[in-house]
N, C-alpha and C positions, 0 to 999 in steps of 0.2 A: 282308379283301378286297384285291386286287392296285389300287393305283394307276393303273399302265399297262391301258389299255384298247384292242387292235390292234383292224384292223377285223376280221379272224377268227383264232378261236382255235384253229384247222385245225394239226397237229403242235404244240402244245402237250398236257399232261397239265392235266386236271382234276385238285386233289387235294381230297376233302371236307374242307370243317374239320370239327373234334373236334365241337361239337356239332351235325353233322347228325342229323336222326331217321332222315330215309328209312332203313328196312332195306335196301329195294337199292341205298344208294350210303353207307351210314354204314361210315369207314375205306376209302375205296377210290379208287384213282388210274384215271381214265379218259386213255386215250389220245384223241385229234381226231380226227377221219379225215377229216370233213368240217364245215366252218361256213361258212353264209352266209346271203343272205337268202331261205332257203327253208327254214332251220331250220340241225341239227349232228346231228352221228352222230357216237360215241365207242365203243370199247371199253375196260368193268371189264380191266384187266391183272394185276390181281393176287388176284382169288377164281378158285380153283381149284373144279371142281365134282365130283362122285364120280364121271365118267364116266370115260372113255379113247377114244381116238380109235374105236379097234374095238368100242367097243359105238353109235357114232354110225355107222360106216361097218365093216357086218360084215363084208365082204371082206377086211377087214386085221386079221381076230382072230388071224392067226398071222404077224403082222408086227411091227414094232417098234410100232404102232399100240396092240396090247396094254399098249403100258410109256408111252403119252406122254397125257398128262392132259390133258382138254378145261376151261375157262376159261368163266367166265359172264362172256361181252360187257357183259349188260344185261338188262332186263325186258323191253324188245320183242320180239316173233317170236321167241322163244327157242328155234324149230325152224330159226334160219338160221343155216348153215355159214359161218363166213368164219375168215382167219388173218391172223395179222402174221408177216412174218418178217426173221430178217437179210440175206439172199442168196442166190441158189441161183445154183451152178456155170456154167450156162446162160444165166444173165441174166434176168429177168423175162418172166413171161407179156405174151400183149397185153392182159388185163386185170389185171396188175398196176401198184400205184401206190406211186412210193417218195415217202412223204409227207415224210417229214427224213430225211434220212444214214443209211444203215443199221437206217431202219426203213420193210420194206413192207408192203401191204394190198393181200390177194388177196380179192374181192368174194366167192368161191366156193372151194372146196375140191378138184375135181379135179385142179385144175391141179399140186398140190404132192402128191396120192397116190402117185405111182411114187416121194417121198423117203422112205415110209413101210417101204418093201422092202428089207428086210435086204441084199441083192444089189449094191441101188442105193447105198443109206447108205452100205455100207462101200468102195466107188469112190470114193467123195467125197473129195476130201485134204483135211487140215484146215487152217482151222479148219471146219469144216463149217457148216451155215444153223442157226440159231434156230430154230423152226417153232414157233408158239402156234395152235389150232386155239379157237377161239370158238361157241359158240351163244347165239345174241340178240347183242341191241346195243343199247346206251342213245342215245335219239333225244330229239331237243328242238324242239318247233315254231316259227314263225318269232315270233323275239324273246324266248321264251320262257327260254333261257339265259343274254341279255342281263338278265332279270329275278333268275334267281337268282346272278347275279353281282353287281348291284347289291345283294341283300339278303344278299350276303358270305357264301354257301354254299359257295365255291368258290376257290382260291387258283390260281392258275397256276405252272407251270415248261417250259423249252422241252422240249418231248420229247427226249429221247436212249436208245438202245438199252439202256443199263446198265439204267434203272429199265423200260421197256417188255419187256423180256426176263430180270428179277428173278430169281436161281436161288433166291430163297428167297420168292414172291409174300407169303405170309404178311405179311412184313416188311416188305413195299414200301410200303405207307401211311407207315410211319414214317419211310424211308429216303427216303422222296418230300421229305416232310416236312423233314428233316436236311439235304438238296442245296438246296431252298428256301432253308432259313437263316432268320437273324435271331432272332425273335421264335419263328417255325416249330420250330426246334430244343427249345425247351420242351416242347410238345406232344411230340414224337417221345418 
């Protein structure tokens, strides 16, 4: 378990330690989105799930949506749309929040569908946006992740883009893991 203790861990990554049990959080790095004293909300970044953007949103079955893999956020509401991304051309919605540098959080999904259009995408100059598409999201009641931080389920790192946008998610537990350091580097 991490030393430092902020008063929230809002843009920080959760990373499980190696012996968590929970199935939905054993090897997996959560992003922050929100902590405070009315609980936290995080999204899983690095479980990929067998979907595609176009089987969540059929409109875009013959869009780049077809090729771009949806992500399991978490065990909650796992019918709820949201994404992170690096940046879009235009600047952020008015519901978007850049939570640290180059990593944002769109509450909802509309807003980022017209990057999903072959049309659109390829206007883009590069480097072009990240786009992560989420369903569910791991949610923690109030103090309740203060509890399993104290019972050392949980290490921290500050968020940064490299691991929240992973090209290889698989790996990201470990890679999490290996930027941590120390001690961490073993387990990886």
């Amino acid at each position: 378990m991490d030393k430092e203790s902020p008063e929230s861990w809002k843009g920080h990554f959760l990373i499980s330690e190696s012996n968590m049990m929970d199935p939905n959080f054993r090897q997996t790095v959560v992003f922050m989105v929100e902590h405070n004293e009315e609980g936290a909300f995080g999204l899983v970044v690095n479980r990929k799930s067998h979907l595609t953007v176009a089987d969540i949103i059929p409109e875009l079955d013959n869009s780049l949506g077809a090729e771009r893999p949806v992500y399991v956020g978490g065990p909650v509401q796992q019918e709820l749309v949201s994404a992170l991304h690096s940046h879009l051309p235009e600047g952020p919605s008015t519901t978007c929040r850049e939570i640290v540098p180059g990593i944002f959080f769109e509450p909802g999904f509309r807003q980022l569908q017209r990057y999903f259009e072959p049309e659109i995408w390829e206007s883009i100059p590069e480097p072009r946006p990240i786009i992560h598409t989420f369903l569910g999201y791991s949610g923690w009641a109030p103090g309740q992740l203060e509890e399993e931080m104290r019972s050392g389920s949980w290490v921290t790192l500050q968020g940064k883009p490299g691991i929240a946008f992973h090209p290889n998610p698989e790996a990201g537990w470990r890679d999490a893991l290996r930027a941590k350091g120390g001690i961490y580097k073993i387990f990886a």
